[in-house]
N, C-alpha and C positions, 0 to 999 in steps of 0.2 A: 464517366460521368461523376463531378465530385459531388453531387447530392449523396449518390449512392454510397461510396467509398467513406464519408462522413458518417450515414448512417450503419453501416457494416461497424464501423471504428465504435461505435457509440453504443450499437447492442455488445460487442465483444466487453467494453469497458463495464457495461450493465451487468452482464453475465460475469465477468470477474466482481462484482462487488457484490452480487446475488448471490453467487458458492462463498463468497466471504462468511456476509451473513450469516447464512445456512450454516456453517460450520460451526459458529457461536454456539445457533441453538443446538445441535445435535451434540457440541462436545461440551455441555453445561456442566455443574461442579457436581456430577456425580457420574463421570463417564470415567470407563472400566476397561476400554477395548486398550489395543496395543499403545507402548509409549505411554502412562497414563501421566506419568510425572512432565514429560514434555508436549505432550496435550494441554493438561491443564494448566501449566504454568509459562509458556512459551509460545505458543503459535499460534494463540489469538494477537501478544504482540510482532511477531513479522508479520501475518498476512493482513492485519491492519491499516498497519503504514504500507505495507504495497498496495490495498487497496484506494487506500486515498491519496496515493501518489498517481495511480490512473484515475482516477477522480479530477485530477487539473490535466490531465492528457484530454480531456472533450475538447473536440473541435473548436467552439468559441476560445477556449482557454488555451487551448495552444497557439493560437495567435497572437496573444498576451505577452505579457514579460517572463509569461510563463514559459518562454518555449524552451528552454537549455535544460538538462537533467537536472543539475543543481538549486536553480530556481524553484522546479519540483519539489526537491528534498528537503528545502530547506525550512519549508514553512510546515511541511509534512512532518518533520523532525523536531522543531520549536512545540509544535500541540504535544507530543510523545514527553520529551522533555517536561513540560509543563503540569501535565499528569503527575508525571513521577514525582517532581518535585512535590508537588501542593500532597501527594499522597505520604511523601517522607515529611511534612509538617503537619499530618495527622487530617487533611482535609480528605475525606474520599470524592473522588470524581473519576466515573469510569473504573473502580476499583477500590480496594480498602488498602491493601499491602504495598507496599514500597518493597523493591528487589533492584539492586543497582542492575541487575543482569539484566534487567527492560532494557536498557541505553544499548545495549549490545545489540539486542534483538531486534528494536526499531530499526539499528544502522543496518543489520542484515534484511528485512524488510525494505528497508528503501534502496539497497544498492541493487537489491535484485529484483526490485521494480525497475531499475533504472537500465541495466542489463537487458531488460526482456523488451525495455521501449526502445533503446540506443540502438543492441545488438541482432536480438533475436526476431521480435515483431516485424520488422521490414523486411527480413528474409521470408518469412511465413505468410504473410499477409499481404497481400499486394495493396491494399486500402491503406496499410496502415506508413503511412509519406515520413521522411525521415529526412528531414532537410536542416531540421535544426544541428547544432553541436553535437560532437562525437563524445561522448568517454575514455579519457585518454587514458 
């Protein structure tokens, strides 16, 4: 039934952007546990852009122009960019500090959003249709 396989695709995509979230708040600028330097400074940027690279994987939106991984990436990657930059001209948005090392992090965020939609999700998930372009 595609209703169902739609809505399965669409809590899973909820539910990754829900632990996204959660992870913001729980590792806020005074968290201590393991990793603190790569906590705090890194992995709100990858798991960001993988979030909101499944964010254009919803159903409606993958019928779009969205449907190629790249397409995904691209616009997911242009806000990241755009951040970083206004934040190296002293604008804050989303942040105070400028670290060239974001543009790395983001690219690791989106490829391995891209990976998990291309490669892995269609083996695991039977709902989750994989018709569009591969990852070469």
């Amino acid at each position: 039934m595609p209703g169902n396989s739609q809505q399965k695709k669409i809590w899973l995509i909820v539910g990754i952007s829900l632990c996204v979230g959660s992870l913001h708040f729980i590792t806020g600028e005074k968290y201590s546990g393991p990793f603190p330097l790569f906590v705090n400074g890194y992995m709100i940027d990858i798991l960001l852009p993988l979030s909101l690279y499944f964010l254009l994987c919803l159903p409606n939106l993958d019928k779009s122009i969205l449907k190629s991984w790249f397409a995904k990436a691209l616009p997911v990657f242009s806000v990241g960019l755009t951040v970083e930059i206004l934040q190296y001209l002293g604008i804050p948005i989303f942040g105070q500090t400028y670290d060239p090392i974001d543009f790395y992090m983001y690219a690791i965020g989106i490829i391995l959003a891209a990976l998990l939609d291309k490669q892995f999700f269609p083996h695991i998930f039977s709902f989750w249709n994989n018709h569009d372009e591969e990852i070469r």
